[in-house]
N, C-alpha and C positions, 0 to 999 in steps of 0.2 A: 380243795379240801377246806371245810370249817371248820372251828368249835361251834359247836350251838348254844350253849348258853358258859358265861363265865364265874362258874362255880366250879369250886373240886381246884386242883390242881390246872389251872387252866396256863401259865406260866410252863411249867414241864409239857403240858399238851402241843401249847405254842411253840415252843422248841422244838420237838417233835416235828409239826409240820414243816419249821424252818426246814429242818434236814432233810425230809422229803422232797421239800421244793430243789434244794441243792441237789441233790443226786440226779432230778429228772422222773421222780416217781409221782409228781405231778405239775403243773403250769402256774398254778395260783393256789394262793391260801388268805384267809381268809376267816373272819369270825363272826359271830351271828347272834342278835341281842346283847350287844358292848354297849352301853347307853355310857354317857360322858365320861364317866368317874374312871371307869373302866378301861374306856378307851384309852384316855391319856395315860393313865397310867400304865399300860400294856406299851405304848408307844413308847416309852419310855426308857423300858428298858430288853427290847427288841432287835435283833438285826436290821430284819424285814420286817416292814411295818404291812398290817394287814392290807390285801389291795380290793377288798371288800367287807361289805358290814354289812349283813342283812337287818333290816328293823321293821317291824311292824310299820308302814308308811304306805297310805291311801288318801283322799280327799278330805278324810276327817281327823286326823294326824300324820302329821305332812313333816314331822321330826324338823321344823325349822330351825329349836337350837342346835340339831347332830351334824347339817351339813357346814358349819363351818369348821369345827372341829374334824370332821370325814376330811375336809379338802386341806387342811392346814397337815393333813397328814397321807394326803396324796389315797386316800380309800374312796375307793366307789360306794354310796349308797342302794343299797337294793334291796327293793319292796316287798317282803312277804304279806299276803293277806291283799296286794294293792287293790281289789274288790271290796273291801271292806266285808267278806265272805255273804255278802247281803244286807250285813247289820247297817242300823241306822236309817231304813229308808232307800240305801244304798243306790235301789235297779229304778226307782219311782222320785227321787231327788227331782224338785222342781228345777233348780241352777243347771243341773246334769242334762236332764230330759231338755231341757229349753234350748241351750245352747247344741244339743244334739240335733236337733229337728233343723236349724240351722245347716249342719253339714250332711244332715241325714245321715245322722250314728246314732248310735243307741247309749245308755247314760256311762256305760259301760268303757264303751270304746273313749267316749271323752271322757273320764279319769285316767284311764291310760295315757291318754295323751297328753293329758297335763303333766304326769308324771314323768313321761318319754322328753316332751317340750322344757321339764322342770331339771333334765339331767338327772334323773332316777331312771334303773335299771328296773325293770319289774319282772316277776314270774307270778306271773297269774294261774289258778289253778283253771281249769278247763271240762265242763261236766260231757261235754260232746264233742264229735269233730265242728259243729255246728259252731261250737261255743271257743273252740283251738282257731278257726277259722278269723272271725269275727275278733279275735285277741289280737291277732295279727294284723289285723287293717287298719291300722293306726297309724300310717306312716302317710297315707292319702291326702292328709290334711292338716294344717296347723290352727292351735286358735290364736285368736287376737289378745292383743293385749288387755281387753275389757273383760273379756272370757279368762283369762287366766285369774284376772283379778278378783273375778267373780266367786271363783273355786277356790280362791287362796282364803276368802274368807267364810268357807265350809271349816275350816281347822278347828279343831276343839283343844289342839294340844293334847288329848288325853287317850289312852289307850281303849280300843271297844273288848279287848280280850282279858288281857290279864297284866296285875301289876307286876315287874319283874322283881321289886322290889319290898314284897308282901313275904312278911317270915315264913307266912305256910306255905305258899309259893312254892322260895327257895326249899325250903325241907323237905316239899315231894320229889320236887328237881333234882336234889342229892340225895333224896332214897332210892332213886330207881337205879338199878342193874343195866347195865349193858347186857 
């Protein structure tokens, strides 16, 4: 169980899943767009510290300053978006496509991989079985240390979707109804 975004009452939410997790009414908990400030401070004052964080994290934000903060507090990082849903180039990336031809993947499977190689969990979304298939096949193969290298400086550091911390943002985030 997550929170998805850390507005509202997210502190009593978090509590909440504590108790759930205690009784057995689910395995893991867990929260989703905690970017630093957030985190630590949730860590803080916490039983159970989250044992995941979903964040926007693919080849062109690669969240490098969240995974020391994630691992100093024992949370898995995991990839929402790890496709970068297309943007930027995404499926056509020369670094991707190159080093793909290489192992013969497609630009696709080698973000994955980096990510998978990088200790990030990803859930890629899947427009086909064709496409659920090919998500999958990433385990076949590793890259090199050059190939990593290569990818690592794709990072832009910067969000391709949305600022989490943009006033109107937050405002629609806390207008919507469950």
């Amino acid at each position: 169980m997550l929170i998805h975004q850390p507005f509202g009452d997210f502190y009593g939410t978090y509590r909440a899943l504590e108790a759930a997790l205690k009784s057995g009414k689910c395995r893991a908990i867990g929260v989703s767009n905690f970017f630093a400030d957030r985190m630590v401070d949730l860590c803080q004052f916490v039983e159970v510290k989250p044992h995941v964080n979903q964040l926007e994290t693919h080849v062109f934000q690669q969240q490098a300053a969240m995974r020391p903060i994630l691992a100093e507090n024992g949370t898995q990082l995991q990839a929402w978006g790890p496709l970068a849903e297309g943007k930027n180039g995404f499926f056509t990336n020369p670094v991707l496509t190159e080093i793909g031809a290489k192992y013969h993947k497609s630009a696709a499977q080698v973000a994955l991989r980096f990510l998978v190689q990088s200790g990030v969990s990803a859930i890629p979304k899947a427009s086909s079985r064709d496409h659920m298939e090919q998500n999958f096949a990433v385990f076949d193969f590793a890259l090199s240390a050059e190939d990593m290298e290569q990818i690592t400086k794709l990072d832009t550091g910067s969000s391709l979707f949305v600022n989490h911390s943009d006033p109107n943002f937050v405002k629609y985030i806390t207008s919507l109804k469950a």
